[in-house]
MITORPA-524142 format. One record per residue: residue number from 1; x, y, z of N, C-alpha, C in turn; residue in one letter. Coordinates in nm, 2 decimals. Layout:
N
> seq, n_xx, n_yy, n_zz, ca_xx, ca_yy, ca_zz, c_xx, c_yy, c_zz, type
> NUM, X, Y, Z, X, Y, Z, X, Y, Z, A $
...
END
This chain:
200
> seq, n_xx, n_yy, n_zz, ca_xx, ca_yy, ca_zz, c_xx, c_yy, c_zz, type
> 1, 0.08, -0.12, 0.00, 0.00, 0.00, 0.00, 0.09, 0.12, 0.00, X $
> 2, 0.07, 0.23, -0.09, 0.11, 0.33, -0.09, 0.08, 0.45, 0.02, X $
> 3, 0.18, 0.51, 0.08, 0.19, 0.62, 0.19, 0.19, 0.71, 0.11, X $
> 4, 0.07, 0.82, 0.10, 0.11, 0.96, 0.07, 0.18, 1.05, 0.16, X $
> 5, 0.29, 1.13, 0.10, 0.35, 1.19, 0.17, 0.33, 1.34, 0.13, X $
> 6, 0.27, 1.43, 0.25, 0.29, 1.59, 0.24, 0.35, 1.66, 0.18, X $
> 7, 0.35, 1.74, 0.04, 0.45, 1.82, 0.00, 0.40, 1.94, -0.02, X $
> 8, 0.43, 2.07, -0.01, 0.40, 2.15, -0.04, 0.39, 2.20, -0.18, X $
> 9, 0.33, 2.15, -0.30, 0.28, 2.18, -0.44, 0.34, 2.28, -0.47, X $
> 10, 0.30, 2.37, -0.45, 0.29, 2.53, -0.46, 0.43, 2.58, -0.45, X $
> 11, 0.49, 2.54, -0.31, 0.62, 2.58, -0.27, 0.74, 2.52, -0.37, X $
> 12, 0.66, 2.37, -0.42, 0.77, 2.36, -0.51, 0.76, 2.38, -0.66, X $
> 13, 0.66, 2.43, -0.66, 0.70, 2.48, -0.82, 0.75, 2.61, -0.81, X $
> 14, 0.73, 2.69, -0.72, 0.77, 2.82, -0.67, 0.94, 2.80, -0.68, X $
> 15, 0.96, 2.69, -0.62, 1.15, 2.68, -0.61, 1.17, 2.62, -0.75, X $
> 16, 1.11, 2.56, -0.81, 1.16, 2.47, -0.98, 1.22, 2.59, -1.05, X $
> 17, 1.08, 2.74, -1.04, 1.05, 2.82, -1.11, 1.20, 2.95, -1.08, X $
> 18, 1.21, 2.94, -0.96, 1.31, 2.97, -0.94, 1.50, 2.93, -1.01, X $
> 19, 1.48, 2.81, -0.99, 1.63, 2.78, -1.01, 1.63, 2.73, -1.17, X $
> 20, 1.49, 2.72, -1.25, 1.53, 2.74, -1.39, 1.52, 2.90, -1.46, X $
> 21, 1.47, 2.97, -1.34, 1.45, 3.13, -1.40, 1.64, 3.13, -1.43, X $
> 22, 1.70, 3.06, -1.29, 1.82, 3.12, -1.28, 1.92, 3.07, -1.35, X $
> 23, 1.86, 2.96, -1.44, 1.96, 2.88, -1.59, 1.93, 2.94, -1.73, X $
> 24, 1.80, 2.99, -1.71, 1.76, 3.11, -1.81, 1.83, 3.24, -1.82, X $
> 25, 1.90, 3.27, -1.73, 1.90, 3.43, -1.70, 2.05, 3.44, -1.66, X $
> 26, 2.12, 3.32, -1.58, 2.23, 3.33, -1.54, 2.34, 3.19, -1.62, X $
> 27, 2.29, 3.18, -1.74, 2.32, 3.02, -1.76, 2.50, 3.00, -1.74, X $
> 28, 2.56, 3.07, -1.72, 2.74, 3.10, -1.69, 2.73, 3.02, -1.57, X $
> 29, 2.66, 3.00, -1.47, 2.65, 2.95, -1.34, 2.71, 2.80, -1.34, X $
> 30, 2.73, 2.83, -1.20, 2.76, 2.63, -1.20, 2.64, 2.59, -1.14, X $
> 31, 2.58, 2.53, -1.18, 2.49, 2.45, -1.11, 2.48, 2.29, -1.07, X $
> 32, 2.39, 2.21, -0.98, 2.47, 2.13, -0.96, 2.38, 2.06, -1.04, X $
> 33, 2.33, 2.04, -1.14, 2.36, 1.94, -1.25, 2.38, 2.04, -1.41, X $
> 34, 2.42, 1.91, -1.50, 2.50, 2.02, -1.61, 2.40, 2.04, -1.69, X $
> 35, 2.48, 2.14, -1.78, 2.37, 2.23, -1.86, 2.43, 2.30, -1.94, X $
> 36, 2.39, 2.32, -2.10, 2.48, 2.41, -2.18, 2.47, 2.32, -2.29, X $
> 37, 2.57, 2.35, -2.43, 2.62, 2.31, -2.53, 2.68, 2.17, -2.50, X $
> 38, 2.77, 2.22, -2.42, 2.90, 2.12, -2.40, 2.80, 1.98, -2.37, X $
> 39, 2.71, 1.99, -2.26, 2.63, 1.87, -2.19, 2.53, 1.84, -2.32, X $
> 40, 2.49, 1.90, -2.41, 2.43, 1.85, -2.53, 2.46, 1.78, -2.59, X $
> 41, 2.61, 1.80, -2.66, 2.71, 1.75, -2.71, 2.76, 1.64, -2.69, X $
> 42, 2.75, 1.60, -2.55, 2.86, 1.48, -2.46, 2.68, 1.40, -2.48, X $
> 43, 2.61, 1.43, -2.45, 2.49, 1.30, -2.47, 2.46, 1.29, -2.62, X $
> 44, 2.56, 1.35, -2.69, 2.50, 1.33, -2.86, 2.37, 1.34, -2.93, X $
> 45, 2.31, 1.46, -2.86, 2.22, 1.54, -2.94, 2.28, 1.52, -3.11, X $
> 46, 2.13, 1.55, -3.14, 2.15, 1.56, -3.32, 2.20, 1.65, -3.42, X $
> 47, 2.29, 1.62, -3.54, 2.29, 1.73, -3.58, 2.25, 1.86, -3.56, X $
> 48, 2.05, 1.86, -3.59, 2.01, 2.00, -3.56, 2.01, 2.08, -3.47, X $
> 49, 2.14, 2.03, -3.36, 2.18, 2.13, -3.25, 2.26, 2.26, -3.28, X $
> 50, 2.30, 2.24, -3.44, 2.39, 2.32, -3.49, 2.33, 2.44, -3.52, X $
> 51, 2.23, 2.42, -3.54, 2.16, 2.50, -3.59, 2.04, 2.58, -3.49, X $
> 52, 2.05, 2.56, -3.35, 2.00, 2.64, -3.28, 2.08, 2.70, -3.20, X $
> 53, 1.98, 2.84, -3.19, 2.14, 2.96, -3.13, 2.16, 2.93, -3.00, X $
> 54, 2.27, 2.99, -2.94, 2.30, 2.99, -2.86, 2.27, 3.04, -2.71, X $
> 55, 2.18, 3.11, -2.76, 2.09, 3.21, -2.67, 2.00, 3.09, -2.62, X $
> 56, 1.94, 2.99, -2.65, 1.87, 2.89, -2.63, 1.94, 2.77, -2.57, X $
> 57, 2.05, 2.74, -2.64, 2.18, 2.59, -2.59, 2.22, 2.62, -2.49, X $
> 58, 2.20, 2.76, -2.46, 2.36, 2.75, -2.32, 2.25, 2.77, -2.19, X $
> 59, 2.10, 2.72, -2.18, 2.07, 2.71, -2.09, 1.96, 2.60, -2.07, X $
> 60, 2.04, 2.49, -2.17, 1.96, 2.38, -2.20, 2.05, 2.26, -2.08, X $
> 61, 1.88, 2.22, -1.97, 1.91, 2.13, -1.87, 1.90, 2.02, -1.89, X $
> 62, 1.89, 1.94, -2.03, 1.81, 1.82, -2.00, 1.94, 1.71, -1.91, X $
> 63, 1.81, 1.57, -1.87, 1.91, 1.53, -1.86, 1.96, 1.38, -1.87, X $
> 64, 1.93, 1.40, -2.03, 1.95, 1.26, -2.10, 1.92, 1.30, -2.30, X $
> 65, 1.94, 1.25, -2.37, 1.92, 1.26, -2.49, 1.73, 1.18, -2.56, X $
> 66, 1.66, 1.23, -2.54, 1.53, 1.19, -2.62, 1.50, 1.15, -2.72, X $
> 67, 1.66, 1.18, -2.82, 1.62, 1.18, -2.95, 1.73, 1.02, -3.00, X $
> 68, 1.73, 0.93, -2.90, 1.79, 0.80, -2.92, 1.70, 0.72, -2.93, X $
> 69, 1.58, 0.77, -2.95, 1.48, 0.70, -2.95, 1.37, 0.72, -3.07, X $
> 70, 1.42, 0.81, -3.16, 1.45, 0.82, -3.29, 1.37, 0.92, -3.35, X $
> 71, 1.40, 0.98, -3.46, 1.38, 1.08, -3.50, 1.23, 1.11, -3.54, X $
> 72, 1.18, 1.30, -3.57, 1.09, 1.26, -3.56, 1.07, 1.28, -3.79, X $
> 73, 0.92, 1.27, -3.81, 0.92, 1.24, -3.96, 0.86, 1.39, -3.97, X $
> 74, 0.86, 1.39, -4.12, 0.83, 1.54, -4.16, 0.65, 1.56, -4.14, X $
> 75, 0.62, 1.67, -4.11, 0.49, 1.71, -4.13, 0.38, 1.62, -3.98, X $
> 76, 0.51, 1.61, -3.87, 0.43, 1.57, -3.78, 0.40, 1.66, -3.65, X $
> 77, 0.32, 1.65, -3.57, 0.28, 1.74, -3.49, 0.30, 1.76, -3.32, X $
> 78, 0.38, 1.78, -3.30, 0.48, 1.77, -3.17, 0.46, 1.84, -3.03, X $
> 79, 0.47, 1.78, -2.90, 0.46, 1.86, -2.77, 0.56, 1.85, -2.72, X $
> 80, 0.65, 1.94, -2.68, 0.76, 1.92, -2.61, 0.71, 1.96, -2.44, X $
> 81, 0.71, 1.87, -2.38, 0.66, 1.94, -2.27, 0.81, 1.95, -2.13, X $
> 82, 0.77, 2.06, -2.11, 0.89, 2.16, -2.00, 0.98, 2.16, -2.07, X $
> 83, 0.91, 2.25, -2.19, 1.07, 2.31, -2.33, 1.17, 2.37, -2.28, X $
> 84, 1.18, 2.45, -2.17, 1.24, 2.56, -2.11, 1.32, 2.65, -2.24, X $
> 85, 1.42, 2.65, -2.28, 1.50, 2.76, -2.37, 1.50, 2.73, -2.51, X $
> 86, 1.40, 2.64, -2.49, 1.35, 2.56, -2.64, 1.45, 2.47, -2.71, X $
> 87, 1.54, 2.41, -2.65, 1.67, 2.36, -2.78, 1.58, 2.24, -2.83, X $
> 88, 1.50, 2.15, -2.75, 1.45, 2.01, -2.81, 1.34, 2.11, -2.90, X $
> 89, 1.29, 2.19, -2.87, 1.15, 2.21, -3.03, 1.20, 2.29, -3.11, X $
> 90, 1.31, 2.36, -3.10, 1.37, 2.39, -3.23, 1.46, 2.28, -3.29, X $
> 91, 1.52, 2.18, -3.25, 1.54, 2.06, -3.30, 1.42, 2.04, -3.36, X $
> 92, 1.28, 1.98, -3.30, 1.22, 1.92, -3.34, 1.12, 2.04, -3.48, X $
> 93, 1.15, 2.15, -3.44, 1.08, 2.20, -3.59, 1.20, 2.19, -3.73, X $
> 94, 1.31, 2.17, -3.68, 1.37, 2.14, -3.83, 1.32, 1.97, -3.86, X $
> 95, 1.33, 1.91, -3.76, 1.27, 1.80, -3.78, 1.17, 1.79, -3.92, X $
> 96, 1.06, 1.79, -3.83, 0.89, 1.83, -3.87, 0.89, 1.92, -3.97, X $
> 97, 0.99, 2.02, -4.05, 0.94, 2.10, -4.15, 0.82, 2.18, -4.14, X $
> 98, 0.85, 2.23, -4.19, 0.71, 2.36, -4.23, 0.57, 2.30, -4.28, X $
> 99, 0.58, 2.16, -4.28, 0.42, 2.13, -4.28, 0.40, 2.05, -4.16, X $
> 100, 0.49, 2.02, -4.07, 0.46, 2.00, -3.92, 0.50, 2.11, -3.81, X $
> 101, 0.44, 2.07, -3.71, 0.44, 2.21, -3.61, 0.47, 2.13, -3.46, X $
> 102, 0.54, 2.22, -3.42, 0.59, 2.20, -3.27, 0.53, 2.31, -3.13, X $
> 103, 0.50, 2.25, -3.03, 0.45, 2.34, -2.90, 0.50, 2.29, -2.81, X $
> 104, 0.56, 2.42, -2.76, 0.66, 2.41, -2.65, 0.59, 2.42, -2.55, X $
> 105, 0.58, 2.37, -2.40, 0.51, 2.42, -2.32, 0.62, 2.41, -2.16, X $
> 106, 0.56, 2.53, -2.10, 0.66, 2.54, -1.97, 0.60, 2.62, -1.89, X $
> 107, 0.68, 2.62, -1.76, 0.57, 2.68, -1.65, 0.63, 2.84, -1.63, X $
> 108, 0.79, 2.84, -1.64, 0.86, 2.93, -1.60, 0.85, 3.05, -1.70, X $
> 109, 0.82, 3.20, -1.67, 0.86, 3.26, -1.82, 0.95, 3.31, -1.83, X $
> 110, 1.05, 3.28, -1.80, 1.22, 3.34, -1.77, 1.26, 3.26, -1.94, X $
> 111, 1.23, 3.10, -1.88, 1.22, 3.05, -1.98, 1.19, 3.05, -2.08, X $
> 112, 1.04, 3.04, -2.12, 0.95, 3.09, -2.24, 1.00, 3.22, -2.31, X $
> 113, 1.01, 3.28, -2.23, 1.09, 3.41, -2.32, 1.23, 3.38, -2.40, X $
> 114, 1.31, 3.33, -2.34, 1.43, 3.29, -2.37, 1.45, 3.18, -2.51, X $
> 115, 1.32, 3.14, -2.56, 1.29, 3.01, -2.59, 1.18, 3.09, -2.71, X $
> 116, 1.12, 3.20, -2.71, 1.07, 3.27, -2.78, 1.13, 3.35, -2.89, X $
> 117, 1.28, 3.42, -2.79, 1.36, 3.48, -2.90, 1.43, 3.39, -2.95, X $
> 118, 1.48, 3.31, -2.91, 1.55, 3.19, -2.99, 1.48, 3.14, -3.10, X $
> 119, 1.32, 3.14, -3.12, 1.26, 3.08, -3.23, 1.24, 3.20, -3.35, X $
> 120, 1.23, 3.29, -3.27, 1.26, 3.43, -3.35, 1.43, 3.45, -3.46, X $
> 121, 1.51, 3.46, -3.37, 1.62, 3.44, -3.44, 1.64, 3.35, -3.54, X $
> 122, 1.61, 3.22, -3.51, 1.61, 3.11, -3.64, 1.51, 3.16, -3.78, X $
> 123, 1.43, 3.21, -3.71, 1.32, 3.23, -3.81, 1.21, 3.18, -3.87, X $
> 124, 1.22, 3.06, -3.77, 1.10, 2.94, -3.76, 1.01, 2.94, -3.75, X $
> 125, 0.87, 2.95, -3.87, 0.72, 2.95, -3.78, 0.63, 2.84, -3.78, X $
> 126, 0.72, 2.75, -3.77, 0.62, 2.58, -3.71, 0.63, 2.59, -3.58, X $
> 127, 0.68, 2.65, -3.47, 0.67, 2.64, -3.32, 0.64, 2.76, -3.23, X $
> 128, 0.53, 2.74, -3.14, 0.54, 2.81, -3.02, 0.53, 2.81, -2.94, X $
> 129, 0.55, 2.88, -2.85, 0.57, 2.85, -2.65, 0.50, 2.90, -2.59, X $
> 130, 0.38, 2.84, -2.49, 0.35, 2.88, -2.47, 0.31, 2.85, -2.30, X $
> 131, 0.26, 2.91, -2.21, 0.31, 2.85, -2.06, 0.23, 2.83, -2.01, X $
> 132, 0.23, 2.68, -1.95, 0.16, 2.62, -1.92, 0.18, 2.48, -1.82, X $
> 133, 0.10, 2.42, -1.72, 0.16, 2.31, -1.61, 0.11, 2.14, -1.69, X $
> 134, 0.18, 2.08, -1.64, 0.18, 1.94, -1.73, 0.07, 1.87, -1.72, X $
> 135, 0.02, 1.90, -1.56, -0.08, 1.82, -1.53, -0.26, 1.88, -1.61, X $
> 136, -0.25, 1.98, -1.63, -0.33, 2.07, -1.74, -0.26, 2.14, -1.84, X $
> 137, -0.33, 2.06, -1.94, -0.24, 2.07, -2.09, -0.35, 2.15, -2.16, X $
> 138, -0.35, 2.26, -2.21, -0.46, 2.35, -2.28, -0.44, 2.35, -2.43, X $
> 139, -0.50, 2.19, -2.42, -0.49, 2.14, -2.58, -0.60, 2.07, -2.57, X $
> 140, -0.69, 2.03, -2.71, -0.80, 1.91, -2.73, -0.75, 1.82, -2.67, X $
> 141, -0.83, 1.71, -2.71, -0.80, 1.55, -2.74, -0.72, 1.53, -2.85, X $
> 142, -0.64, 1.43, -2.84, -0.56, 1.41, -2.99, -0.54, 1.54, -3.06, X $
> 143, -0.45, 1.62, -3.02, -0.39, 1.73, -3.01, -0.26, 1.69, -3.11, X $
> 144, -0.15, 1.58, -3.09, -0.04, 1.57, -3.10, -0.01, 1.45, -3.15, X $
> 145, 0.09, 1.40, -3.23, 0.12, 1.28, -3.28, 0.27, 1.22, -3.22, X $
> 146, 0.29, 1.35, -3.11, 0.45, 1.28, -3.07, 0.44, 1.36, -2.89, X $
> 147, 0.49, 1.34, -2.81, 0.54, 1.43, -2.71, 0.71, 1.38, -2.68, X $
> 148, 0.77, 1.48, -2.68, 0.88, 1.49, -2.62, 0.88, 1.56, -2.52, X $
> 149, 0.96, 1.49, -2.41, 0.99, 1.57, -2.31, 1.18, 1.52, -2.26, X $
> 150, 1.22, 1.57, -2.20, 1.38, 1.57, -2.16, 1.38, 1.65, -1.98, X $
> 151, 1.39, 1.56, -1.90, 1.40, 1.62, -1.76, 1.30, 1.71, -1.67, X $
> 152, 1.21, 1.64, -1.69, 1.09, 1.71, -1.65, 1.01, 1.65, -1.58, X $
> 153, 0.94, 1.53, -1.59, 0.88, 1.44, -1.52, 0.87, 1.44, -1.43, X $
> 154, 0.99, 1.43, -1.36, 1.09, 1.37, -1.23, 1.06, 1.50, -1.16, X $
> 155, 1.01, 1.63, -1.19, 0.97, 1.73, -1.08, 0.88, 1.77, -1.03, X $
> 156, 0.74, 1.66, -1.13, 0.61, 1.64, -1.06, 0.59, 1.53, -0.98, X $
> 157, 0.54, 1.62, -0.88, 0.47, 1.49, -0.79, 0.38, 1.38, -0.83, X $
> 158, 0.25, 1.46, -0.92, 0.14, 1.40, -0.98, 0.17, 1.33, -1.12, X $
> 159, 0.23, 1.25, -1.10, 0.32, 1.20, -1.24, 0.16, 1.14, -1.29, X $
> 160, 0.09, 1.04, -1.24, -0.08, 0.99, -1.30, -0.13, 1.12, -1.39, X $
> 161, -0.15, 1.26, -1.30, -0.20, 1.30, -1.39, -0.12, 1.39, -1.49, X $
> 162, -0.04, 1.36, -1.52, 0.08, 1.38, -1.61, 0.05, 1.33, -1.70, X $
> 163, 0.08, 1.21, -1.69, 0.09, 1.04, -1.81, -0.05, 1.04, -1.88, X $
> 164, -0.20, 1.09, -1.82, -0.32, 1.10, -1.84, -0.33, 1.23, -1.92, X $
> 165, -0.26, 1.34, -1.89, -0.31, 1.40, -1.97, -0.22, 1.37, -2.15, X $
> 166, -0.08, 1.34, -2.06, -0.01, 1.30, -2.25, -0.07, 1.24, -2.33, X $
> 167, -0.18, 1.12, -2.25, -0.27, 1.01, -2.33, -0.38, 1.07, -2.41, X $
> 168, -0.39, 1.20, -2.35, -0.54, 1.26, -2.40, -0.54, 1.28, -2.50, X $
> 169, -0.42, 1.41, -2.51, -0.31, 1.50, -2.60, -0.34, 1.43, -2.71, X $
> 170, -0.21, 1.28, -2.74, -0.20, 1.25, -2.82, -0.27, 1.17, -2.89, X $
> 171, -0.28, 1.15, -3.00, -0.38, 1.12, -3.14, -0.39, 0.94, -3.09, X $
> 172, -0.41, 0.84, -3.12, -0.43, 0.69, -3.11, -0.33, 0.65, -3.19, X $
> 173, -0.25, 0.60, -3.10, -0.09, 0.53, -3.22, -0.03, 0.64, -3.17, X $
> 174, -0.04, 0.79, -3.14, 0.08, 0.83, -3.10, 0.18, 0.82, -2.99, X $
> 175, 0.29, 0.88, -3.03, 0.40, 0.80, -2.93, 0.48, 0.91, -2.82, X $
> 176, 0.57, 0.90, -2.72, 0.61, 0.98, -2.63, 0.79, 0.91, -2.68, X $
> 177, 0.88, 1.06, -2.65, 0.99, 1.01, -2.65, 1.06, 1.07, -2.52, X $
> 178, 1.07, 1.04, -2.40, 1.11, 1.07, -2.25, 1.19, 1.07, -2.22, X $
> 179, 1.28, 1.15, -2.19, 1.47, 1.14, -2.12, 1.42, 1.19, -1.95, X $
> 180, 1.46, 1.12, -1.89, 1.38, 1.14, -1.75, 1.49, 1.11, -1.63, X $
> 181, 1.48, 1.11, -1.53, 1.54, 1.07, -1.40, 1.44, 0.97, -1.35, X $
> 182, 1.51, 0.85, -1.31, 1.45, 0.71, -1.23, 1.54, 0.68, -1.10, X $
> 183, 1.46, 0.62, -1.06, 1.52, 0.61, -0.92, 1.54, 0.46, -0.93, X $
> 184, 1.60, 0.36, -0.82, 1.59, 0.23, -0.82, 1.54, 0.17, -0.66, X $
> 185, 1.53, 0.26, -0.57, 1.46, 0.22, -0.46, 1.39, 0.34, -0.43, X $
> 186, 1.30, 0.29, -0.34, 1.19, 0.44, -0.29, 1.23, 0.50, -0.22, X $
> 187, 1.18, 0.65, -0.20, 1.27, 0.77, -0.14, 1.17, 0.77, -0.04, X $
> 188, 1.23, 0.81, 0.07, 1.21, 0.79, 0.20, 1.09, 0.94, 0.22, X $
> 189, 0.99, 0.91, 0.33, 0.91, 1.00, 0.35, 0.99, 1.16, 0.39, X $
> 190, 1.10, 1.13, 0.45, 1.15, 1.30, 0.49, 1.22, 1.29, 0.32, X $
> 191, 1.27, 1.20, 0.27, 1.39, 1.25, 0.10, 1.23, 1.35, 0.01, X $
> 192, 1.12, 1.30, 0.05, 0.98, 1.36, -0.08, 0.98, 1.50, -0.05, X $
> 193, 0.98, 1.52, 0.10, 0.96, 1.65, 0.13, 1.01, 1.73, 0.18, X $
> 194, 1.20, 1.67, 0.10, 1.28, 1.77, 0.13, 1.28, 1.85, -0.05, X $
> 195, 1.23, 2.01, -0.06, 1.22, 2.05, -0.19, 1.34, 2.07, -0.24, X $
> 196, 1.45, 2.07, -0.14, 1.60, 2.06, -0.26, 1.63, 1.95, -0.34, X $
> 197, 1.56, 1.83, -0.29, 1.59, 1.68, -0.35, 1.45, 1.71, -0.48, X $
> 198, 1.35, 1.76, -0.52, 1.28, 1.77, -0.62, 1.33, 1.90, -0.69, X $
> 199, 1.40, 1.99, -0.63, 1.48, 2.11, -0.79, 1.57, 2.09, -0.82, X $
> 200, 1.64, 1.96, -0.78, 1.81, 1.93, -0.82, 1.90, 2.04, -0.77, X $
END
């Protein structure tokens, strides 16, 4: 039987919102997990990392590569969810082409902004960002034919209604490609509701 354990919701998206305002805004920082070009590079991100600016890469947290799980096809219809500085949906709009379309969605707008002018600079108009929490996704049914996400999961509590709304989202047959953080034993009732152990 599962123990629910107390967390303050609120407080911790308040601190998420915080410490990716401060990879948006400060991305030169050390933080203690990596982040930047270099960490894109070393997990072997695709090609089309070349081609997103920099203003976007150097405050890209993911933290695992999504796209080993294979590429997406042209003219398909994409959710990146917790885009933060957009590097995976401007990947994924060269992907997709101009007859598919990409939506970024994130909670922080430090981010979204940062992730806005970067789609601007490229000059891309198959993608947009726009902010929004995972567990309410302000899309139809069968909205999407793919969701990506890269390091995000892992900082909701409500992961059920996470995985329920992705199912809604996407179309029947569509697929999710997830780079995530897993654990291998259960985290102890004081480790849930310590909020440094959920913002990294």
């Amino acid at each position: 039987m599962a123990v629910e354990v107390a967390i303050d919701v609120e407080l911790l998206k308040s601190e998420i919102k915080k410490t990716y305002a401060s990879v948006s805004e400060q991305p030169q920082t050390e933080f203690i997990f990596p982040t930047g070009r270099a960490w894109a590079e070393d997990l072997d991100y695709p090609r089309e990392l070349d081609n997103v600016p920099e203003a976007a890469v150097e405050s890209f947290a993911g933290v695992a590569n999504p796209w080993t799980m294979g590429r997406l096809a042209e003219g398909e219809r994409v959710l990146d969810l917790g885009s933060g500085a957009g590097t995976d949906s401007l990947i994924a709009a060269q992907m997709v082409g101009p007859t598919g379309s990409v939506i970024g969605i994130d909670m922080t707008p430090a981010m979204l902004s940062k992730a806005r002018g970067a789609a601007a600079e490229t000059g891309v108009s198959n993608v947009e960002f726009v902010e929004s929490e995972a567990e309410h996704l302000p899309f139809p049914d069968g909205s999407f034919d793919v969701v990506i996400s890269n390091g995000v999961i892992d900082l909701i509590p409500d992961k059920d209604a996470v995985f329920a709304e992705l199912y809604r989202v996407l179309t029947p047959g569509g697929r999710i490609q997830i780079a995530d953080v897993t654990i291998q034993n259960p985290v102890s009732a004081e480790g849930r509701r310590n909020i440094d152990l959920w913002t990294g």
